[in-house]
C-alpha positions as CSV (number, residue, x, y, z in Angstrom):
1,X,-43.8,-4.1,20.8
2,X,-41.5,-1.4,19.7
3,X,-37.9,-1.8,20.9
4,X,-37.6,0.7,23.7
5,X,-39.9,-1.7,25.8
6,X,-37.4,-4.0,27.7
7,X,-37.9,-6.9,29.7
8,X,-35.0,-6.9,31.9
9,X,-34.6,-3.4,33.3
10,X,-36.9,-0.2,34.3
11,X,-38.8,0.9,31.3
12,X,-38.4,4.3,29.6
13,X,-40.5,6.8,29.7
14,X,-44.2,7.2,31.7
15,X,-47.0,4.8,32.8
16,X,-50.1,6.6,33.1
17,X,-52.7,5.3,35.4
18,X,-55.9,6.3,36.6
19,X,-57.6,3.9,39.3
20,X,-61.3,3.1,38.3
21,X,-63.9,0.6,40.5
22,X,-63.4,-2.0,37.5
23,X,-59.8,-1.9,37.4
24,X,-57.1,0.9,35.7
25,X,-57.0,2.5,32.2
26,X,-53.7,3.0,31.2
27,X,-50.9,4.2,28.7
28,X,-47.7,3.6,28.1
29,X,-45.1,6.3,26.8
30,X,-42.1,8.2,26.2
31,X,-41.5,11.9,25.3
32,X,-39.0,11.8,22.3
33,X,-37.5,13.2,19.1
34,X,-38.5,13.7,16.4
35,X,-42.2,11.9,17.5
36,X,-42.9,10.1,21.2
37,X,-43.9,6.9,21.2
38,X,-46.9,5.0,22.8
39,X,-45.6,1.5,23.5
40,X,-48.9,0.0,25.5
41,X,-52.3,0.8,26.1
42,X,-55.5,0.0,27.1
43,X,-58.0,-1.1,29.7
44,X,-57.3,-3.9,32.3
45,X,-60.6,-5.0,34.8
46,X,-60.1,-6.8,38.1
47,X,-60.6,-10.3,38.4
48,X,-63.6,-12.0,40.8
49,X,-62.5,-9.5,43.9
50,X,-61.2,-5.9,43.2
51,X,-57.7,-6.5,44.6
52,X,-55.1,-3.6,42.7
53,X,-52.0,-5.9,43.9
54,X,-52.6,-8.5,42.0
55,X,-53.3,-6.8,39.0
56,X,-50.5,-4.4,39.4
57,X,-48.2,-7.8,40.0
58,X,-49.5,-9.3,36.6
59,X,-48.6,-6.2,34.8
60,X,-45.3,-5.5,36.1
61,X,-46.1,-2.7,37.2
62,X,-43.4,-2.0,39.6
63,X,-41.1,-2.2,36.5
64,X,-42.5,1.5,35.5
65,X,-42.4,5.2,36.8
66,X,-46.2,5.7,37.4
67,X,-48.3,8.9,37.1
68,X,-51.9,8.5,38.5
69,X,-54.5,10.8,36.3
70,X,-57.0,12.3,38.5
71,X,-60.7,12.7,37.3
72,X,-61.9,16.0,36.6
73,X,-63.9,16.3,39.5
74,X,-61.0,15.1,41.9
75,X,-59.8,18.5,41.8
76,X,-60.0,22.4,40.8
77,X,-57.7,24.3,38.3
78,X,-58.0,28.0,40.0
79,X,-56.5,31.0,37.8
80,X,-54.8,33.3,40.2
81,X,-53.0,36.6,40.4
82,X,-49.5,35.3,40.9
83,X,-48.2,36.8,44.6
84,X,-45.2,38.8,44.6
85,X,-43.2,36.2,47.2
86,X,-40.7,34.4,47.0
87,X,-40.2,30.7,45.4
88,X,-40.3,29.4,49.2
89,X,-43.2,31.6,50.0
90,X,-45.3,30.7,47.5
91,X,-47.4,27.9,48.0
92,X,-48.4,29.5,51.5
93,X,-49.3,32.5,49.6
94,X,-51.6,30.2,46.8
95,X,-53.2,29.0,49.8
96,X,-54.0,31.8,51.6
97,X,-55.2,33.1,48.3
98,X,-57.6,30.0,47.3
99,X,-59.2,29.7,51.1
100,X,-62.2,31.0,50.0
101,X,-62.4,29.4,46.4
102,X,-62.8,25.5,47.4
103,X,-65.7,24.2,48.9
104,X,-63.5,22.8,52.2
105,X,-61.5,23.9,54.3
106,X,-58.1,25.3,53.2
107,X,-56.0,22.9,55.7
108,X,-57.4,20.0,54.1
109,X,-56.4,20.4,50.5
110,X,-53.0,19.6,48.5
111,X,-52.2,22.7,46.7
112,X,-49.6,23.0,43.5
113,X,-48.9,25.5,41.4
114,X,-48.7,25.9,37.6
115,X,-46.7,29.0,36.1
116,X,-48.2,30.9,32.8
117,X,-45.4,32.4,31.5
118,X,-45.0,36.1,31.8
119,X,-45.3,38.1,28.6
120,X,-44.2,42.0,28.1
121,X,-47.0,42.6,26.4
122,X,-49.4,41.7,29.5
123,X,-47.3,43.2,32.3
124,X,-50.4,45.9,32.8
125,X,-52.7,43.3,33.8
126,X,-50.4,41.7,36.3
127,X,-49.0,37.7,36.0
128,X,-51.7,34.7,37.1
129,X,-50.8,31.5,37.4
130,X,-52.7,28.5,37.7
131,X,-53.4,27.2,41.6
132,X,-54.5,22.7,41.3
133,X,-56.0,21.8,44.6
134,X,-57.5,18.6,45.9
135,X,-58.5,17.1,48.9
136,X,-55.8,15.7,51.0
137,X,-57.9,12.3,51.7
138,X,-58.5,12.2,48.0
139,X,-54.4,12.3,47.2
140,X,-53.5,10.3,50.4
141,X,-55.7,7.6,49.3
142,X,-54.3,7.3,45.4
143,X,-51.0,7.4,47.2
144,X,-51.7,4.6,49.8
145,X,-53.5,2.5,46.9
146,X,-50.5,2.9,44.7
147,X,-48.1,2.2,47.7
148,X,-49.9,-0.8,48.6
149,X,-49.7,-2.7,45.0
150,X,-45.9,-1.8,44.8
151,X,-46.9,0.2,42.2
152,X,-44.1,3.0,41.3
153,X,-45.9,6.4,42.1
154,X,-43.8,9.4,41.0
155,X,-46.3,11.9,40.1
156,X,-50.1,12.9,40.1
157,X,-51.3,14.4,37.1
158,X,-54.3,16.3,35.8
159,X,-56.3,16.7,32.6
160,X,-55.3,20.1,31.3
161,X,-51.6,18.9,31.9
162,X,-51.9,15.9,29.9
163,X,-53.9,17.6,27.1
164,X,-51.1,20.7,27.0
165,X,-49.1,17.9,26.2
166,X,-51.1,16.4,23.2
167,X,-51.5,20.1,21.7
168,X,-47.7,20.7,22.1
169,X,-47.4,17.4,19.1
170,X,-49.3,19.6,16.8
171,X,-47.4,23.5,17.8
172,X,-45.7,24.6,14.6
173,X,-44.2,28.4,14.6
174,X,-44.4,31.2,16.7
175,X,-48.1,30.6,16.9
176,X,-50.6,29.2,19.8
177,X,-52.8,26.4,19.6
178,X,-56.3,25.6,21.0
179,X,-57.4,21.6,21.5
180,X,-60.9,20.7,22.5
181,X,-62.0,17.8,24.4
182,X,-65.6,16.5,24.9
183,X,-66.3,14.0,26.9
184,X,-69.9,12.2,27.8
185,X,-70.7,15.3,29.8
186,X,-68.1,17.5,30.0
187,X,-65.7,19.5,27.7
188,X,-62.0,21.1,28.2
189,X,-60.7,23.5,26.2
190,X,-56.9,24.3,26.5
191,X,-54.6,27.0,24.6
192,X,-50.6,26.1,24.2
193,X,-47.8,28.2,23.3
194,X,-44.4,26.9,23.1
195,X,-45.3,23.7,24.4
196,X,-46.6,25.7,27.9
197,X,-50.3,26.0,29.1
198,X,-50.9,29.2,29.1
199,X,-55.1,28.5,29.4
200,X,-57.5,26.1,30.4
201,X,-61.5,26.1,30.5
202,X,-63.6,23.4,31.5
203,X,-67.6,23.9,30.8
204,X,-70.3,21.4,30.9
205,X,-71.2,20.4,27.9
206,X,-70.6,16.6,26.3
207,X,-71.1,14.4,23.3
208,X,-74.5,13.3,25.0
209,X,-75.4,16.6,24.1
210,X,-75.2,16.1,20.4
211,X,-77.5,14.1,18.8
212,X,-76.3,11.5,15.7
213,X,-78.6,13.7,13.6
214,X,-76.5,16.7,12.6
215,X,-79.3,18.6,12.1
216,X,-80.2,18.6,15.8
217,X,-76.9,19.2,17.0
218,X,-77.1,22.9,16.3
219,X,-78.7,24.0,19.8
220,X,-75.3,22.0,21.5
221,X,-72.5,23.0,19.1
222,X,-73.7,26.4,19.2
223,X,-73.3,26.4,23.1
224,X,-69.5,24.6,22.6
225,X,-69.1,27.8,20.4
226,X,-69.4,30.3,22.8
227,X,-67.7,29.0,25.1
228,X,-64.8,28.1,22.9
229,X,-65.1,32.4,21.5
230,X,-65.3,33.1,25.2
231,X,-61.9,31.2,25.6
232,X,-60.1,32.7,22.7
233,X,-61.2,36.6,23.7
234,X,-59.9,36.0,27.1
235,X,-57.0,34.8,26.0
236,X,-56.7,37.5,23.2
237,X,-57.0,40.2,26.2
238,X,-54.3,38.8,27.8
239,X,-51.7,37.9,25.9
240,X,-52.3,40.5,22.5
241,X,-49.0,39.7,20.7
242,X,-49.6,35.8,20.7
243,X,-52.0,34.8,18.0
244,X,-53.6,31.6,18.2
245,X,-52.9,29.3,14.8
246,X,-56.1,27.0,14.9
247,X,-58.2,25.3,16.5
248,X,-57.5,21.3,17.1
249,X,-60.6,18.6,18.0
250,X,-59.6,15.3,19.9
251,X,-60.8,12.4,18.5
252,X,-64.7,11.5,19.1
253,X,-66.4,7.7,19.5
254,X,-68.8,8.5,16.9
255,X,-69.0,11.4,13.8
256,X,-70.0,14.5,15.1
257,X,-68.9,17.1,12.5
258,X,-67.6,19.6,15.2
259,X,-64.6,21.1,13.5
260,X,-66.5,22.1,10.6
261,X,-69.1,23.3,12.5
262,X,-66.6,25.4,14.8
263,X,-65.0,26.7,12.4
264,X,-67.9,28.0,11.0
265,X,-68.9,30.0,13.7
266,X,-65.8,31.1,15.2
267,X,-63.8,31.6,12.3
268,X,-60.6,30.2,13.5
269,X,-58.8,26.9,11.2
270,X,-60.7,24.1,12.9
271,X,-59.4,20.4,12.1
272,X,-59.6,16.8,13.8
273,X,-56.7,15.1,15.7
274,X,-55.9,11.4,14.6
275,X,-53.1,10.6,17.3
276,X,-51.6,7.8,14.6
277,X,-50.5,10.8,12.5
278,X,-48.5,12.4,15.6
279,X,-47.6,9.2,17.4
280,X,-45.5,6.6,17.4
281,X,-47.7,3.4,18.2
282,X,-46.9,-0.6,17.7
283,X,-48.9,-1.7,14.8
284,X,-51.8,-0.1,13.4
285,X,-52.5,2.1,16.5
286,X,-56.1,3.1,18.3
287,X,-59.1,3.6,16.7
288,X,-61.0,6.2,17.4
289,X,-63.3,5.2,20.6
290,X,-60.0,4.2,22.0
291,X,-58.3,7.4,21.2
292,X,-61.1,9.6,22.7
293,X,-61.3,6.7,26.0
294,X,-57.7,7.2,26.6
295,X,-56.7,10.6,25.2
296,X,-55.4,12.1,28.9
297,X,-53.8,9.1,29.7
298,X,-51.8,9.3,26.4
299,X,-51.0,12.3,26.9
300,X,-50.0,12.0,30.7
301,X,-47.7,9.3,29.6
302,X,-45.7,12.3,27.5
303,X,-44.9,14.2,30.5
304,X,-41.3,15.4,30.1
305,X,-41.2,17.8,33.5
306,X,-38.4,16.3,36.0
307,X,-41.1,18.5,38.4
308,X,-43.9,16.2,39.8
309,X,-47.2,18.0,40.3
């Protein structure tokens, strides 16, 4: 293991968890200079019963400061015009202001806030920030597991958090930088500048959408292509002076050829994202199913906020 873990004291750094009906997937890690480090990893199942307690006690768990990584359809990621309130006020204001954009009742959602930062060069358009709101059950329950397996809970964290946080490894320059994600049936596509998100887009198209045949890919990646130039000209509208650098492709299970094929078509500097080249990891590091399995939680496990979401 690498010699930040300990075995006598609180570890450094972040455990990122998210709860699954098999067991928890998991990462280790801590935000540092000049590279962060991933010190463990990995999937862990339940034994004969689904019991979280026992499993967390076998871990040693309770020896770590715990995020919980919500699934994408735990929550929403609203873009909102930012309200002209104060710091106290504004919450109450982001709720009043999402009440009609959930699908339940305002009262029962948790509601936080993410800031874009403010640029000169978009004052005409007014300042937005990002509104994250889930369903109170939803966190009360991830909080009452956590609780009840004396598992250390600090924070709850989302994808386009944890992925802001795996393109800010790659920022170089006074540039911004795109990263896709696909999953099975789902893709995220987030843009960073100086290590902040300043966008986020989630669209509904996945890896089972592209066939192992290149050839008959073209109908799928064309469809991840306009939604990725759909990204980038919004982002270009709002925020002129910030150009973006290139665009970075998370690991995949299985050879797709997207970054050539995006970069093709959209005509921004497309490349793949091997987290061993960024990352600090014991030995000879993830492959690249395990990458793609457990990108968020590696990146969840960099948080470096003392704010919890």
């Amino acid at each position: 293991m690498l010699g930040w873990l300990r075995n006598n004291k609180k570890m450094a750094g972040w455990f990122a968890l998210s709860l699954e009906p098999q067991g928890i997937s998991f990462a280790h890690g801590r935000h540092a200079a000049p590279k962060s480090a991933i010190g463990l990893y990995g999937t862990r199942a339940f034994g004969a019963e689904p019991d979280l307690a026992k499993l967390a006690h076998s871990m040693q768990l309770a020896r770590y400061d715990c995020t919980a990584l919500l699934r994408p359809g735990d929550y929403q990621l609203l873009l909102v015009e930012a309200p002209n309130v104060s710091k106290e006020e504004l919450k109450s204001a982001i709720r009043w202001r999402i009440k009609d954009m959930i699908d339940y009742h305002v009262d029962d959602a948790t509601i936080d806030v993410l800031d874009i930062p403010h640029q000169e060069a978009s004052a005409a358009r007014g300042r937005t920030m990002y509104a994250v709101s889930a369903r109170n059950e939803l966190i009360q329950s991830t909080i009452q597991q956590c609780e009840q397996a004396d598992i250390a809970l600090s924070v709850i964290d989302i994808t386009e958090t944890a992925q802001r946080n795996i393109a800010a490894l790659y920022e170089s320059g006074d540039r911004a930088m795109a990263l896709l994600y696909l999953a099975d049936d789902w893709g995220l596509v987030t843009i960073n500048y100086r290590h902040e998100l300043y966008l986020a887009r989630r669209f509904d198209i996945g890896l089972k959408e592209i066939p192992l045949q290149v050839a008959g890919a073209e109908a799928a990646l064309e469809r991840i292509s306009v939604e990725i130039q759909r990204t980038l000209d919004h982002f270009d509208r709002q925020f002129r002076s910030i150009p973006v650098e290139r665009l970075l492709v998370a690991p995949t299970p299985r050879e797709t050829s997207i970054a050539g094929a995006l970069q093709s078509r959209i005509g921004v500097q497309a490349r793949d994202v091997d987290l061993r080249e960024a990352l600090l990891f014991d030995g000879e590091g993830p492959d690249n199913a395990t990458q793609w399995r457990l990108f968020h939680h590696f990146g969840a496990a960099l948080r470096h906020e003392t704010k919890a979401l």
